[in-house]
TORDREN-5933 format. One line per 3 residues: number of its first residue (from 1); their letters; for each residue z, x, y of N, C-alpha, C. Coordinates in nm, 3 decimals. Layout:
NUM> a> Z/X/Y/Z/X/Y/Z/X/Y ~ ...
END
This chain:
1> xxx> 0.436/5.938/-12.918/0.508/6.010/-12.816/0.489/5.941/-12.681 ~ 0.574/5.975/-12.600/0.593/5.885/-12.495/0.505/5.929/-12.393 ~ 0.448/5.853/-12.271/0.394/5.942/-12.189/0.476/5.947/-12.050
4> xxx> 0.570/5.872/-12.066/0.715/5.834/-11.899/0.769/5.950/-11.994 ~ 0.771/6.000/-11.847/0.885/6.107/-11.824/1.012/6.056/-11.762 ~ 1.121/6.077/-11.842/1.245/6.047/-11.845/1.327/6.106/-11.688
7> xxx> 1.354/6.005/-11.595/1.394/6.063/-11.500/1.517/6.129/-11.446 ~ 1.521/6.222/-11.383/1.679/6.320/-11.388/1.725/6.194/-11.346 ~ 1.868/6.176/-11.421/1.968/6.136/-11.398/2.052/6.134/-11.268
10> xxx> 2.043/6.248/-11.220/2.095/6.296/-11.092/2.018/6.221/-10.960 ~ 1.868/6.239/-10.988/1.774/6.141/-10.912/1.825/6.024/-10.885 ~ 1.836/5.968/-11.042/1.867/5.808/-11.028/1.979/5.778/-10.975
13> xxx> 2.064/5.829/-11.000/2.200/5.811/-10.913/2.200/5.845/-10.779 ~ 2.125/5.925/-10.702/2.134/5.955/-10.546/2.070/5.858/-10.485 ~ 1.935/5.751/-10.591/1.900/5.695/-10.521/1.944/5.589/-10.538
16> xxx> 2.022/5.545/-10.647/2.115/5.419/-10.645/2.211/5.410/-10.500 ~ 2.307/5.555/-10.490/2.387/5.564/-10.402/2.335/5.564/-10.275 ~ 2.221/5.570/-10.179/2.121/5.523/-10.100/2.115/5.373/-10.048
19> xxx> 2.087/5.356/-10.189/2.047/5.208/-10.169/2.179/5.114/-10.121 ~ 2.275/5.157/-10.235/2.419/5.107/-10.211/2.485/5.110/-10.031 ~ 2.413/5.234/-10.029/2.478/5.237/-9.866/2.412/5.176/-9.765
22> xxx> 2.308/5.162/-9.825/2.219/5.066/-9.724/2.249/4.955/-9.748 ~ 2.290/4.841/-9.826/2.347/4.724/-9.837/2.473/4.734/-9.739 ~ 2.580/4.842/-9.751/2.689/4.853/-9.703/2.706/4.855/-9.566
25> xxx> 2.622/4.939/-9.536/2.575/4.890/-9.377/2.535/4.799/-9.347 ~ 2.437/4.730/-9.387/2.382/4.619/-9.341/2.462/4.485/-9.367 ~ 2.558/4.493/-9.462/2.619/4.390/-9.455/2.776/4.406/-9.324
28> xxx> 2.834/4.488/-9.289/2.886/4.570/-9.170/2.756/4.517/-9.010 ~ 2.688/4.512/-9.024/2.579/4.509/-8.918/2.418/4.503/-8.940 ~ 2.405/4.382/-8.967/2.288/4.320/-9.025/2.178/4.371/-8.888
31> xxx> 2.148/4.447/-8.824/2.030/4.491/-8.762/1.995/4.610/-8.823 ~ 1.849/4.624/-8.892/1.806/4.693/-8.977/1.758/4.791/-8.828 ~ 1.743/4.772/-8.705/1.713/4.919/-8.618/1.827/5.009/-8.609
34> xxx> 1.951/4.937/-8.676/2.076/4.990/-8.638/2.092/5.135/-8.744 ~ 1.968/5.090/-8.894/2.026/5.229/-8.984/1.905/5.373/-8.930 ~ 2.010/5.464/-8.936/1.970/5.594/-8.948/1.977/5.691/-9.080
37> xxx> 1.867/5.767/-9.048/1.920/5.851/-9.196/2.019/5.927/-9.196 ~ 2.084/5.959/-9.089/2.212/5.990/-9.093/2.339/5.873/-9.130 ~ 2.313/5.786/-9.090/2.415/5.701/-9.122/2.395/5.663/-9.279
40> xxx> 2.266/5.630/-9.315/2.308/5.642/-9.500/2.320/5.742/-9.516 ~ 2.277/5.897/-9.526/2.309/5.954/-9.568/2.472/6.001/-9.588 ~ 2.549/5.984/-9.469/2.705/5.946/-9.476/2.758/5.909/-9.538
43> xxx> 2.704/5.758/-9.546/2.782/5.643/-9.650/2.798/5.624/-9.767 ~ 2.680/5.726/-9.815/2.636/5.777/-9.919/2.764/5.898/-10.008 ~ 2.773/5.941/-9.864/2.821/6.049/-9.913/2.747/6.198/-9.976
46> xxx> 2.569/6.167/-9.938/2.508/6.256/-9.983/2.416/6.306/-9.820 ~ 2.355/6.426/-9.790/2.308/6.475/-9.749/2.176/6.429/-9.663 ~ 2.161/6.522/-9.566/1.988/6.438/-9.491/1.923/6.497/-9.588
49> xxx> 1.951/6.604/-9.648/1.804/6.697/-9.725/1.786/6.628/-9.870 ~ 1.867/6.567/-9.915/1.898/6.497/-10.055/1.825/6.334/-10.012 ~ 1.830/6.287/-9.929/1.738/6.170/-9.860/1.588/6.191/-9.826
52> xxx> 1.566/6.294/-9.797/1.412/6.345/-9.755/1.384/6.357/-9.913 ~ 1.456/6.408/-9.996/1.366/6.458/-10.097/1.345/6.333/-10.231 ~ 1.418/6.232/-10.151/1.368/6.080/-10.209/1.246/6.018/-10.138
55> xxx> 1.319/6.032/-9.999/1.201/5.918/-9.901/1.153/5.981/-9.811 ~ 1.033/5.922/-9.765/1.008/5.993/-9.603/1.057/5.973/-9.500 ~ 1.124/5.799/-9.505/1.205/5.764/-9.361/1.298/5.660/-9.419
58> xxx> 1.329/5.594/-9.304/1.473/5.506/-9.301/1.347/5.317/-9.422 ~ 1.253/5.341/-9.321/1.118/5.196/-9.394/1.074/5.271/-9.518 ~ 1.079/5.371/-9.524/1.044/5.369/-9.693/1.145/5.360/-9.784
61> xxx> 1.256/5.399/-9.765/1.352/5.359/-9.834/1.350/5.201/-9.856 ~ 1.359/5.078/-9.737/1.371/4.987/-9.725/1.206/4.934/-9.853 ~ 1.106/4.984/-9.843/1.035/4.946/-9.867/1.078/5.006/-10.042
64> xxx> 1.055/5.081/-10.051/1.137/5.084/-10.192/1.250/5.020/-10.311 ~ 1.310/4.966/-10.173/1.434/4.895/-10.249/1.380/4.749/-10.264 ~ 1.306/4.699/-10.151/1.262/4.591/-10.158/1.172/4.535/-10.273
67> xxx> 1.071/4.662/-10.328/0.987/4.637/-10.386/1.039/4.656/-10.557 ~ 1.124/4.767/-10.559/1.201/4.745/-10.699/1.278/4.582/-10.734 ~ 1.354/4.538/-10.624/1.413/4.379/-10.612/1.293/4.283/-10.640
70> xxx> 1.208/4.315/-10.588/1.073/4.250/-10.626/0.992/4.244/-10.767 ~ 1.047/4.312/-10.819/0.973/4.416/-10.944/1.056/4.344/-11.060 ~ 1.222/4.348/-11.078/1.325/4.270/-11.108/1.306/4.146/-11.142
73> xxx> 1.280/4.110/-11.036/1.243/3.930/-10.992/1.154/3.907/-11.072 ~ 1.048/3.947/-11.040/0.888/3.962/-11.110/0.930/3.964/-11.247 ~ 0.953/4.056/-11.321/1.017/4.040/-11.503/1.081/3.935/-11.536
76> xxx> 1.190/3.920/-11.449/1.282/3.739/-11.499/1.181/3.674/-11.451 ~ 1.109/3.648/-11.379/1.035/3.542/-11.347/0.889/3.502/-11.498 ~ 0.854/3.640/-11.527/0.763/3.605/-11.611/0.836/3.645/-11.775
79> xxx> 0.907/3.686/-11.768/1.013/3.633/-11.925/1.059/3.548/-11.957 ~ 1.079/3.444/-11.807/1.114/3.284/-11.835/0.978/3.185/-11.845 ~ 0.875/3.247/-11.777/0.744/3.136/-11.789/0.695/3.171/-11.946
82> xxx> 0.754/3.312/-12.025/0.701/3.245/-12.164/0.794/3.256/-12.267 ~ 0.931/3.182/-12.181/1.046/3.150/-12.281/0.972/3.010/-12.317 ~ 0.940/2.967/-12.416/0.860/2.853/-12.512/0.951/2.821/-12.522
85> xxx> 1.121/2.822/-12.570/1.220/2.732/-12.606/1.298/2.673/-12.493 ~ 1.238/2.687/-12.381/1.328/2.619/-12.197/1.228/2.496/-12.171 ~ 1.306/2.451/-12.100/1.220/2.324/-12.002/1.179/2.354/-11.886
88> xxx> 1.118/2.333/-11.813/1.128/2.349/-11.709/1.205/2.409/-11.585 ~ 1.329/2.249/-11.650/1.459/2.253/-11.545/1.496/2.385/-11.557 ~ 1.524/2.362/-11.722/1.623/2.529/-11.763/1.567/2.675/-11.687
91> xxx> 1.438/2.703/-11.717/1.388/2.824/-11.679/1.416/2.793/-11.453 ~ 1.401/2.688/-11.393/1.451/2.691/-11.283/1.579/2.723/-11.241 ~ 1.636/2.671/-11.347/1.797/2.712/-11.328/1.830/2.845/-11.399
94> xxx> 1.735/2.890/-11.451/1.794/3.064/-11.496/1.754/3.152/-11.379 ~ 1.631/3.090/-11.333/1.588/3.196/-11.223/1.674/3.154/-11.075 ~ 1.725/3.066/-11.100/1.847/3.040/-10.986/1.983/3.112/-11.033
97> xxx> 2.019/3.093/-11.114/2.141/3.189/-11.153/2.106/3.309/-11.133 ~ 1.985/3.385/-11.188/1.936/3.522/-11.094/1.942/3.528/-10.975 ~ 1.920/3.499/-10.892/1.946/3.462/-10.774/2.067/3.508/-10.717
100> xxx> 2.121/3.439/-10.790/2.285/3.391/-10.735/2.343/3.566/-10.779 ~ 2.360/3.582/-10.898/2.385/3.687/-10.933/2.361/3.849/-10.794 ~ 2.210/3.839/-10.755/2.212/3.888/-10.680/2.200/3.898/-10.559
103> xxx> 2.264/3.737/-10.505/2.246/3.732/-10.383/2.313/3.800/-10.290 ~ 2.415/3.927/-10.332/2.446/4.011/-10.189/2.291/4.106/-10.143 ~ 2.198/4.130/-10.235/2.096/4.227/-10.217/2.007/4.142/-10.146
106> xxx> 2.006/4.017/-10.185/1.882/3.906/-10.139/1.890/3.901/-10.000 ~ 2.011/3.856/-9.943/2.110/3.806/-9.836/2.020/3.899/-9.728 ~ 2.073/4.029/-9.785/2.077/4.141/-9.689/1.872/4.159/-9.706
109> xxx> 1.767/4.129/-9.796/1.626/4.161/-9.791/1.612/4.042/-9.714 ~ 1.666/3.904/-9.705/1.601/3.808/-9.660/1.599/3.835/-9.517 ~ 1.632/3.932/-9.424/1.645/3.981/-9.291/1.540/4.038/-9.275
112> xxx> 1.495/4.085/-9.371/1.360/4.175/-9.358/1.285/4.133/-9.333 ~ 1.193/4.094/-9.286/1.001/3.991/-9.281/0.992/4.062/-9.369 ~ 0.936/4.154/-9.420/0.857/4.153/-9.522/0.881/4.113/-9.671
115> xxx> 1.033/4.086/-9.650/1.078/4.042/-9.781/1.059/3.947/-9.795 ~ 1.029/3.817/-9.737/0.997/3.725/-9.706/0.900/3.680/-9.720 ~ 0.829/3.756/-9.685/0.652/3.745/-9.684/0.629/3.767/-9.823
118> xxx> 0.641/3.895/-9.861/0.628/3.899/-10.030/0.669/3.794/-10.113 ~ 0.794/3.779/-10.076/0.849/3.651/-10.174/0.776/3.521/-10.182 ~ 0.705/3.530/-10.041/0.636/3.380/-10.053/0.520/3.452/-10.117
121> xxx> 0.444/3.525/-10.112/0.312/3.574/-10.195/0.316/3.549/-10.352 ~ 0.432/3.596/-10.338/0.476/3.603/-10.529/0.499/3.468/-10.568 ~ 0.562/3.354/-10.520/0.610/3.285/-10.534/0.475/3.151/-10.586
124> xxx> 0.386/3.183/-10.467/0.260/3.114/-10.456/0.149/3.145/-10.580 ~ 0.211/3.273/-10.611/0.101/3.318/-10.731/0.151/3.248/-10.849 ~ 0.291/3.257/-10.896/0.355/3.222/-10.973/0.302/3.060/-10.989
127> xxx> 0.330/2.959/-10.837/0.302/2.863/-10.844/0.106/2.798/-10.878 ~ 0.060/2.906/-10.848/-0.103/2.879/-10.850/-0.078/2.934/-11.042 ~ -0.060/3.049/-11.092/-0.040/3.032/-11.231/0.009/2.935/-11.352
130> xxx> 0.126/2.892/-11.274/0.187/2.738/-11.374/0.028/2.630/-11.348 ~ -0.006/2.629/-11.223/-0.083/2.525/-11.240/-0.209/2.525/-11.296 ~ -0.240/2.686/-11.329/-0.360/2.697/-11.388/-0.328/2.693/-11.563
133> xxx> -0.214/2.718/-11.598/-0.162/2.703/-11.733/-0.088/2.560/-11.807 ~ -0.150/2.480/-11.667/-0.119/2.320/-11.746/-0.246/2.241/-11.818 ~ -0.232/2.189/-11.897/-0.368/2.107/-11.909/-0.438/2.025/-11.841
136> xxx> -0.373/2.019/-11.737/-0.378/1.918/-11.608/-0.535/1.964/-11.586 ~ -0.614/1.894/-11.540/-0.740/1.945/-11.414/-0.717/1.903/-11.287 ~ -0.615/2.010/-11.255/-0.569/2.008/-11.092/-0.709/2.060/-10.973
139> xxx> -0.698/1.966/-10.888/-0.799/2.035/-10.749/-0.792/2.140/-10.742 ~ -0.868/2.264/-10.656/-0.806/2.401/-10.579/-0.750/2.332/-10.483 ~ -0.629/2.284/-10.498/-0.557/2.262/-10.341/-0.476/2.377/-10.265
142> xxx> -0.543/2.463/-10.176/-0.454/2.514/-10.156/-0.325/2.506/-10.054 ~ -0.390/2.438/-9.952/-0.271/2.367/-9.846/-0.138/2.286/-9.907 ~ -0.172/2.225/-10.065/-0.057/2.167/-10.145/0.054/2.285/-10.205
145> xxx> -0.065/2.420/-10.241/0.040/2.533/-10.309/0.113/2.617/-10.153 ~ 0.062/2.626/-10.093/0.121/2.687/-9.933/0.212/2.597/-9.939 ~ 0.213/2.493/-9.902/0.315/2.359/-9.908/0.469/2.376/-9.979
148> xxx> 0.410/2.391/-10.072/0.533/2.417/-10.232/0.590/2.536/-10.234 ~ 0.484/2.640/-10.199/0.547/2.772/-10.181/0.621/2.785/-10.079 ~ 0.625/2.735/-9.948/0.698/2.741/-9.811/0.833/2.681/-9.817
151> xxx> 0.831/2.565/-9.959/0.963/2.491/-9.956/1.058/2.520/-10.055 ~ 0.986/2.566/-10.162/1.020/2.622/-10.285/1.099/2.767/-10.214 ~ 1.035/2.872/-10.120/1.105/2.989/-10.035/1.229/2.954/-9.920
154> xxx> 1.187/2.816/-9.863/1.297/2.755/-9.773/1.392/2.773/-9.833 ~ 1.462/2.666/-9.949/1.515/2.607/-10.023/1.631/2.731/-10.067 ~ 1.515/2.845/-10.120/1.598/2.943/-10.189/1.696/3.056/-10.058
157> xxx> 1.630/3.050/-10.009/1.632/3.123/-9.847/1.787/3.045/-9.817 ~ 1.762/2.887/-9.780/1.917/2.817/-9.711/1.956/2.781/-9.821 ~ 2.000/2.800/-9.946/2.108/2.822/-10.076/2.195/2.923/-10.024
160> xxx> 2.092/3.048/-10.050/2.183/3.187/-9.970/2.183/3.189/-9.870 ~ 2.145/3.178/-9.768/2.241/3.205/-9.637/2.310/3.135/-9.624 ~ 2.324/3.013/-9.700/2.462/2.914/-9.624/2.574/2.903/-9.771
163> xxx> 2.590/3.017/-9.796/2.686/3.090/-9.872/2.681/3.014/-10.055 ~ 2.523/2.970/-10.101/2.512/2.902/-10.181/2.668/2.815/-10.261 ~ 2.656/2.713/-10.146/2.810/2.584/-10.200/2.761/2.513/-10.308
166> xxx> 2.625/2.524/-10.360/2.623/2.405/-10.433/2.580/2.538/-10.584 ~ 2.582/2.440/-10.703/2.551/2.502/-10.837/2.406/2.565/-10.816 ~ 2.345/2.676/-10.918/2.202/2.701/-10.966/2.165/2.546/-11.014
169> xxx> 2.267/2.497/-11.056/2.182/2.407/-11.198/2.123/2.271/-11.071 ~ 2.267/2.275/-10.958/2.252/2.112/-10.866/2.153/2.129/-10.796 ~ 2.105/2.300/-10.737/1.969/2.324/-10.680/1.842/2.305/-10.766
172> xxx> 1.882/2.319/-10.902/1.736/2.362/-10.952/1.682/2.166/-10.979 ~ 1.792/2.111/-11.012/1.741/1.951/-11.006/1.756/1.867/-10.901 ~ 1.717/1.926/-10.807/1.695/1.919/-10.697/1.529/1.933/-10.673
175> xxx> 1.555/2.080/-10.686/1.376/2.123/-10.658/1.306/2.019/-10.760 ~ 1.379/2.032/-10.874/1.312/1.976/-11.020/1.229/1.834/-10.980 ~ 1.318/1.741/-10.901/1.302/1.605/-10.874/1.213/1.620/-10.792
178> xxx> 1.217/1.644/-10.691/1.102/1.695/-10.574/0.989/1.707/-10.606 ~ 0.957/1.818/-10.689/0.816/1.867/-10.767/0.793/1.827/-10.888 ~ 0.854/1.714/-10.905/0.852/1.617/-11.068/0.706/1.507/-11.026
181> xx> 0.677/1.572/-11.127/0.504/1.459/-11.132/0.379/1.561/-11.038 ~ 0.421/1.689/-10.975/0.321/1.742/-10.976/0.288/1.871/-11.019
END
């Protein structure tokens, strides 16, 4: 028997429709001081009292959505480090097509600092994990993984904002070449 409790339906949908409106705004007017809980709640089409009884404020919402996008990421990211039948390249270029897929949500978190900040946290762990799962006997370098992580987050950062023109696959052998041999 299960021990998750199956969540109202109704829940999940008010807070989908939340979230939705908070993209919608923000892509309308990318200054995150600009949302009110009145204004999602509007856009929404749902209520201030139906918003309180999700979140406490306008940053927890934000912090919520951010951290589910995070959460997302986090699963493709570690369903591809133990896809055994990818290369490298491949699993770079799947987690770039993720990406891409959701880069109207990204677009609009990459405004955030803290989305940012996380992403490089995660990113760095991810990268300190591959290197502890090679046979390699790599240094503790950590100024090399800060390094990789800062460019590896650049990289993904100016794909999307500059309306990603080029392929997942032309970015990912890109990075690929770059970080080839270490």
């Amino acid at each position: 028997m299960s021990t998750h409790k199956k969540e109202d339906p109704r829940t999940v949908r008010s807070r989908e429709m939340f979230k939705n409106a908070v993209f919608s705004l923000l892509s309308e007017n990318p200054s995150i001081s600009s949302l009110t809980v009145q204004k999602v709640a509007t856009k929404a089409g749902l209520n201030r009292t139906t918003f309180y009884l999700h979140y406490q404020d306008i940053q927890d919402l934000l912090d919520q959505i951010t951290n589910e996008i995070l959460n997302e990421l986090s699963n493709k990211i570690v369903d591809l480090i133990h896809a055994r039948d990818l290369s490298e390249k491949q699993k770079l270029t799947q987690l770039l097509d993720y990406l891409y897929i959701h880069r109207n949500y990204l677009f609009i978190l990459f405004k955030m600092n803290q989305f940012e900040e996380q992403l490089f946290l995660f990113i760095k762990q991810l990268i300190e994990t591959r290197r502890e799962n090679t046979k390699k006997d790599l240094p503790d370098d950590y100024v090399a993984v800060d390094i990789k992580t800062a460019s590896l987050v650049g990289i993904i950062m100016w794909w999307i904002r500059n309306g990603l023109h080029f392929s997942s696959d032309y970015i990912a052998n890109q990075i690929y070449f770059m970080y080839k041999g270490n």
